[in-house]
N, C-alpha and C positions, 0 to 999 in steps of 0.2 A: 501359425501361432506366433503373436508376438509376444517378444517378450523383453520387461521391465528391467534396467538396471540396477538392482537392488543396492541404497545404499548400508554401509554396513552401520551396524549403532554407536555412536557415540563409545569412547574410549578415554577414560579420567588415571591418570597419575594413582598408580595402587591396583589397578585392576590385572586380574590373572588374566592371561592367552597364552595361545601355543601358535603355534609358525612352523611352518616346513621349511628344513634344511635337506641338505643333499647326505646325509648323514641320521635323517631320520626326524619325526617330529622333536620338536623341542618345545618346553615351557618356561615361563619367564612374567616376569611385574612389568607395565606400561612405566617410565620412568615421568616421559613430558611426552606433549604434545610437539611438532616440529613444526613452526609457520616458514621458514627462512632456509636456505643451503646452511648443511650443517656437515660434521665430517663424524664416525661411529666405526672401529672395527677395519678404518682405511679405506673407507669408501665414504663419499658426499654424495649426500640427500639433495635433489633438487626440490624441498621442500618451500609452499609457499601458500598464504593463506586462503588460497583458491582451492590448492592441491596438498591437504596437509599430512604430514605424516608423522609416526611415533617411535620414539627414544623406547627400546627395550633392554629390561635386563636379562639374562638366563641363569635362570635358577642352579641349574650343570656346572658352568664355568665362571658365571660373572661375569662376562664380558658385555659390553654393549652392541648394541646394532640397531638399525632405522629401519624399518617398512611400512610400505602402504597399507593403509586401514583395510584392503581389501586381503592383505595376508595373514591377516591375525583374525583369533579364533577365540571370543572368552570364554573362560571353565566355568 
């Protein structure tokens, strides 16, 4: 069987997702889009616009953080 790398759908500035933390799901608003290294929470994004990834906020604490469009999940 093979099988497809599915990409995930597009993700716009205001949209709900949630994200696995080690601490248990979490939900949160897409803030931006990331095309370029950016820094969220003490970690840099190698983000870039081949490979891009998203500014979130969480809803819990307010803090931000970067992940790959493959880790976010929209409500």
């Amino acid at each position: 069987m093979n099988r497809k790398k599915q990409t995930p759908p597009p993700l716009h500035a205001g949209d709900k997702v949630s994200w696995q933390t080690p601490q248990g799901r979490t939900a949160g608003t897409v803030v931006k889009r990331v095309t370029r290294p950016a820094q969220a929470g003490g970690h840099t994004a190698q983000a870039s616009s081949e490979d891009p990834q998203y500014e979130v906020r969480s809803e819990k604490s307010g803090k931000t953080a970067i992940h790959r469009p493959q880790a976010l999940h929209k409500r």
